[in-house]
Structures are given as structure tokens and as C-alpha cells.
C-alpha positions in Angstrom: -228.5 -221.3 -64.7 -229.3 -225.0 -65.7 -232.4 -225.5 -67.6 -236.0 -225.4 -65.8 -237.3 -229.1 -65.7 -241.8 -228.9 -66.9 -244.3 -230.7 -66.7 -247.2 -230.1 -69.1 -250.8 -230.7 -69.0 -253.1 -231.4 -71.5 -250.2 -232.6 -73.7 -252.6 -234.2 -76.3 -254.5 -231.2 -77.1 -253.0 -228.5 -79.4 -251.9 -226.4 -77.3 -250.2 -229.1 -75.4 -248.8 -230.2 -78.4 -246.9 -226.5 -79.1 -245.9 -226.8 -75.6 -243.7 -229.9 -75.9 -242.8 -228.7 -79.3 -241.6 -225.3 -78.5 -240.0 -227.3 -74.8 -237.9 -229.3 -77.0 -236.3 -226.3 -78.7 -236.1 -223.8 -75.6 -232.0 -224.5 -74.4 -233.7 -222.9 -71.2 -235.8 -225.5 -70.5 -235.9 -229.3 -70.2 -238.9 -231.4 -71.0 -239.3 -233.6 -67.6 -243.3 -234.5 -68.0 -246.1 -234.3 -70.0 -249.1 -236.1 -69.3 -253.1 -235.6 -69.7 -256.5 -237.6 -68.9 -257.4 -240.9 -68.5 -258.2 -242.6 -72.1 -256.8 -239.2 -73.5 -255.5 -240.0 -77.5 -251.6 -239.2 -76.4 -251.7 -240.9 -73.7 -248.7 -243.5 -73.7 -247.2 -242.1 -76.5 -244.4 -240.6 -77.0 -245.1 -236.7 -76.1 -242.9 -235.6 -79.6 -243.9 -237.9 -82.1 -246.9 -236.2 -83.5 -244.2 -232.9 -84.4 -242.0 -235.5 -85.7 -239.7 -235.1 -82.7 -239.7 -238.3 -80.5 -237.9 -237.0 -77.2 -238.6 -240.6 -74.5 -240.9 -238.2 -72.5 -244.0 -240.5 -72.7 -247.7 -238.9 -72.6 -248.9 -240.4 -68.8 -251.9 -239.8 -67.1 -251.0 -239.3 -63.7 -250.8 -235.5 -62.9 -249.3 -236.3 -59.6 -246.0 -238.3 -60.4 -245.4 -235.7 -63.9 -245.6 -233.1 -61.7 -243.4 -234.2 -59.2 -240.7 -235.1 -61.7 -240.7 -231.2 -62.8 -239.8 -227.8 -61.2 -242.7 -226.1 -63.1 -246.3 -227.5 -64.4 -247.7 -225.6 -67.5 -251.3 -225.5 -67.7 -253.3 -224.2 -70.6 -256.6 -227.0 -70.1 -259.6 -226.3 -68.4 -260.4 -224.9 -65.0 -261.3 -227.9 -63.4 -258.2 -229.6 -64.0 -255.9 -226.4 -64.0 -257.3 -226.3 -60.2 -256.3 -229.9 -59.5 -252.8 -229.4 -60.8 -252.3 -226.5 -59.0 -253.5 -228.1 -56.0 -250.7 -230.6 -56.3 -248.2 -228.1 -57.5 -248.9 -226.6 -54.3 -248.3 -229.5 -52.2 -245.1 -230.5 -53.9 -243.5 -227.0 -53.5 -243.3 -226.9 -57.4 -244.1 -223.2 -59.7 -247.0 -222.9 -62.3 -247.6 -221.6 -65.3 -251.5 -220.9 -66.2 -252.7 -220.1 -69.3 -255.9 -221.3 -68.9 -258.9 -219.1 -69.0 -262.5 -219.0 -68.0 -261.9 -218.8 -64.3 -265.2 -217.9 -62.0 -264.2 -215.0 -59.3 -264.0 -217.4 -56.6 -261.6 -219.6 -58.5 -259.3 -216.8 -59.5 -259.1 -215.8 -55.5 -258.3 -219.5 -55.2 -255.2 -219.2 -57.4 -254.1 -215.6 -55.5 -254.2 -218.1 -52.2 -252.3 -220.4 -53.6 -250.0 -218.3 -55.1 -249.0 -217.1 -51.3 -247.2 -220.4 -50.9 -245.6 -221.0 -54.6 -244.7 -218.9 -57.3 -247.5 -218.5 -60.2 -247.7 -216.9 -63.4 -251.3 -216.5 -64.4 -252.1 -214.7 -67.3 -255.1 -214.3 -70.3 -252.6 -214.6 -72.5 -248.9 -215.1 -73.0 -247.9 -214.1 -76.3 -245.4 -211.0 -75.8 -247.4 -209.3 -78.4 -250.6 -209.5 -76.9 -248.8 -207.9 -73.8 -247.3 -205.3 -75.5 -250.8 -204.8 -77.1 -251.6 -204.3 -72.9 -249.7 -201.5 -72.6 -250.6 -199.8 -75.6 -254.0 -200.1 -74.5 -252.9 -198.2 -71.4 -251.7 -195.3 -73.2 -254.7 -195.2 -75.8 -257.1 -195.2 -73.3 -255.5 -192.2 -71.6 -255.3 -189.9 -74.9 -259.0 -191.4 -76.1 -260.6 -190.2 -72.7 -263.5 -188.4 -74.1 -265.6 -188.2 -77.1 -264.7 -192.2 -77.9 -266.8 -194.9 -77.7 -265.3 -198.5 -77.0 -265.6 -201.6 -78.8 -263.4 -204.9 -78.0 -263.8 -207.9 -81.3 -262.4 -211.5 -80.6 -262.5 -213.8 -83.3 -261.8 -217.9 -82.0 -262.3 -221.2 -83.3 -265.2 -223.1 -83.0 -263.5 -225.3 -80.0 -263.3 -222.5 -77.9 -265.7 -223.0 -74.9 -265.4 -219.8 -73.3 -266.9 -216.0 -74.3 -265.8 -213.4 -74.0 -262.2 -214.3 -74.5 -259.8 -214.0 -71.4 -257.8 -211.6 -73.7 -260.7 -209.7 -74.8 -261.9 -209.1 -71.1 -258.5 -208.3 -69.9 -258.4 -205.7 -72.8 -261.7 -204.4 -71.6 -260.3 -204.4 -67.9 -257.0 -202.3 -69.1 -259.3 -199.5 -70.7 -261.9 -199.6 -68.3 -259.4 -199.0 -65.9 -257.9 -196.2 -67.4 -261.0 -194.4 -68.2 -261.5 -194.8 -64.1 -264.6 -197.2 -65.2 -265.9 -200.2 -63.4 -266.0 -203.0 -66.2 -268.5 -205.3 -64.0 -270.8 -202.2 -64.5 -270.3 -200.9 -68.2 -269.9 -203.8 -69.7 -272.2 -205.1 -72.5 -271.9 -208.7 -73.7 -273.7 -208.4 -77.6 -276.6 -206.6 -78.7 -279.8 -208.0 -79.9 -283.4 -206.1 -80.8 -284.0 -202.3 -79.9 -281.4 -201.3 -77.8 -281.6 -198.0 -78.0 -279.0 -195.2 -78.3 -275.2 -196.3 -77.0 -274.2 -194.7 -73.7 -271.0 -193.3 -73.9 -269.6 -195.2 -70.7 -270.8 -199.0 -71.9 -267.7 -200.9 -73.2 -269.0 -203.5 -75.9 -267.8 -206.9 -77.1 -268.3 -209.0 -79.9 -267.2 -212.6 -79.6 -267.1 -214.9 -82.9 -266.8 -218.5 -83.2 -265.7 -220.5 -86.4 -263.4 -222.6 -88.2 -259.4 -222.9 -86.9 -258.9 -219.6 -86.1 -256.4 -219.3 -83.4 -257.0 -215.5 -82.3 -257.4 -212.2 -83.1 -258.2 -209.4 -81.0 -259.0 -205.7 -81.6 -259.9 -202.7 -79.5 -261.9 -200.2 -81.2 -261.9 -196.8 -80.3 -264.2 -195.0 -82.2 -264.8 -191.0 -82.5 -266.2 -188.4 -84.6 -264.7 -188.6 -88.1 -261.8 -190.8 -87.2 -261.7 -194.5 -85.9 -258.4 -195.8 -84.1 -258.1 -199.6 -84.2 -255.5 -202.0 -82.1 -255.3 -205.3 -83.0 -253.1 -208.3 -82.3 -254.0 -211.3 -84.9 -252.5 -214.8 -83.7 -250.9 -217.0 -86.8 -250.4 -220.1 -84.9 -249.9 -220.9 -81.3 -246.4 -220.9 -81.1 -246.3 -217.3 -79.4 -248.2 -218.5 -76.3 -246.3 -221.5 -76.0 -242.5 -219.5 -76.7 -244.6 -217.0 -73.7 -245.3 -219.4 -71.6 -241.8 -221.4 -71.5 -240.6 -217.6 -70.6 -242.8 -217.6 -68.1 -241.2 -221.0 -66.5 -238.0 -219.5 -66.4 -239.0 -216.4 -64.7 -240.2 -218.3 -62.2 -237.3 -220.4 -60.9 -235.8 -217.0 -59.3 -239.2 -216.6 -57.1 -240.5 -218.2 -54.0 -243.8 -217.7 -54.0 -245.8 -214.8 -55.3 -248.7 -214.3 -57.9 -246.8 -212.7 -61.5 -248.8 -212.2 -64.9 -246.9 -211.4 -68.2 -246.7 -207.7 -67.6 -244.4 -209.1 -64.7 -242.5 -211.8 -66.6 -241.4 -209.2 -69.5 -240.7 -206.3 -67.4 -243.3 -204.1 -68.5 -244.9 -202.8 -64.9 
């Protein structure tokens, strides 16, 4: 199968940045576009120099013509502008990848819509390890059915303009789901003055916000005399990037059709 030609957004942010750095090494893929805002830093640069690995893709800043140079536009920026390039993904005929989080209810039906006409992966996160952390979650859940309360941590940097993460609330979604729970309705976003006594059926998160730290997640299942902890810790943001690029490929044997990671890496 010849390589998968991508566009990526946002290619002078960090994640971008992995994105053309992990594209360049990835025999499966082929770097086509990359491109970002108006008066973004990148932005006619080369999209490889800052890794030290100048490729002639130059950084532009129209999302139209990138896009419709590649087969597949990777999108890990903000909602706003991951509904724009979707938008014109959908009008060329070309897949996308979204990583990009934060997504009100409407939006997200948005991208289920648009998925009926081209193929999308859309996903909270696309490190395989956070996904196999998914299905452990499944199976947890199942065994800690009674007698556990449940408590979902997620560290970030201070960037981060989202809270909960989307990985934390698709954690809480997985167990909530499992325990046959409702997360809109047991749900509790932080604690503050006398709360009272915890309810057994409240899921609780804890978001924190400081320095560089990429990720880390854990689900906390606490019981009497014994506390079982999952966790998935994120080193750099290679995994998401190496996840996402897997996603681009998965997608060149599809149509059109809505996919997440559990999807991409078989795991359904």
C-alpha cells in the first residue's frame, strides 16, 4: 500500500511539531502539508527545521490548499479550528484524524454528521497505552462493582485550556458505563467546603494544572482495606503522535464512517 499523504494542523504548536517529527519517520506515511494560523511563529518555515530535520514541507497558512494536497488532515488544535478543517475535509472528500478535545455536545454530533460522508477517527486520546488503559478499565469496573468508590486524577500542564481532561472524562464514561451509571448524573467536578458524606454512586475528578507536564491519568478504585490504582503516565508526546499517524493509515481502507482508537487497534 503506498504511503498515506497528511496534512497537519497546528504545526507550530508542540504537538504539531511531534506530528511532523514522528511523519517524517513513519515509512507509512508521507508528509504532504503542514500549515497553521495567520502570523503563527512557523509559519513559512520549513515544517522540520525546529527537530533538526528540514524535509521542503513549508509551514503555510492556508488550511484549504494543505488540505487539499493530502489524503488525511491531522488535527490536535482547538475546536474552533478543528471544525473548520473538518468542514473542508469534508468538502474535498479527504479522512481526518482528531485529537482535539474539549468538544461541546452539539459539536461532537457535528463531527458524527460529518463523519456519514468521510471517514473520521476521533478520539480523547491516541496513545495505544491510554487505550489499552480503556479496556482495562472495562474489566476493573466489572470486578469493582460494589463496595468501591471511584476517583479519576489528571495531572496537565499549565497550557492546557480544558478540565476535566478528554482522557479523564472518557475514563469516567468507560466505568460509569460499566457500573450501568449515567456520568452526566454522578459526576462531581472537585470538592470545596462541607460536602458531606460521599455517595457511593458519585464518580469524582481531580484536575491539576502546572508546569510541562504532558499527562498522566489515574483511575482510583478505592475499597475497604485495599485501594486498586490504574494509571497511564505520558513521558513526552510522541505516543499520541506515533497513535495518531496509525490512525491515518487505518483510515485509507474506509469510506466514510466515525472510528475511535478502540477501532483503529482492534480492540472492540
Amino acid at each position: 500500500m503506498k504511503p498515506v499523504r497528511v496534512a497537519i494542523a497546528g504545526a507550530s504548536g508542540r504537538m504539531g511539531r511531534m506530528l511532523v517529527e514522528t511523519s517524517l519517520g513513519d515509512a507509512g506515511v508521507t508528509l504532504a502539508a503542514a500549515f497553521d494560523r495567520v502570523g503563527a511563529p512557523g509559519v513559512g518555515r520549513d515544517a522540520g527545521e525546529w527537530a533538526g530535520m528540514p524535509c521542503g514541507v513549508v509551514v503555510g497558512d492556508d488550511a484549504r490548499s494543505a488540505i487539499a494536497a493530502a489524503d488525511c488532515v491531522i488535527d490536535f488544535t482547538r475546536p474552533e479550528g478543528a471544525l473548520l478543517h473538518l468542514q473542508l475535509a469534508c468538502e474535498m472528500g479527504k479522512a481526518a484524524v482528531i485529537g482535539t478535545t474539549g468538544f461541546s455536545s452539539a459539536e461532537k454530533a457535528r463531527i458524527a454528521d460529518v463523519a456519514r460522508t468521510i471517514p473520521v477517527v476521533f478520539a480523547p486520546n491516541m496513545a495505544v497505552g491510554v487505550n489499552a488503559v480503556f479496556k482495562l478499565l472495562e474489566v476493573a469496573a466489572r470486578i469493582l462493582d460494589e463496595g468501591y468508590d471511584v476517583e479519576v486524577i489528571e495531572t496537565h500542564h499549565r497550557h492546557k485550556i480544558d478540565a476535566p481532561s478528554g482522557t479523564a472524562l472518557r475514563m469516567g464514561e468507560i466505568v460509569a458505563h460499566e457500573l450501568g451509571r449515567d456520568l452526566k448524573e454522578c459526576a462531581i467536578y472537585g470538592r470545596e467546603g462541607v460536602t458531606g458524606e460521599r455517595k457511593a454512586e458519585t464518580i469524582g475528578f481531580s484536575t491539576i494544572r502546572g508546569g510541562d507536564v504532558i499527562g498522566d491519568h489515574t483511575v482510583l478504585f478505592a475499597g475497604l482495606g485495599e485501594r486498586i490504582e490504574i494509571t497511564h503516565k505520558s513521558a513526552s508526546r510522541m505516543p499520541y503522535a506515533t497513535g495518531a499517524l496509525r490512525a491515518a493509515r487505518f483510515l485509507a481502507g474506509h469510506q466514510h464512517g466515525l472510528f475511535d482508537m478502540q477501532d483503529v487497534l482492534g480492540l472492540r
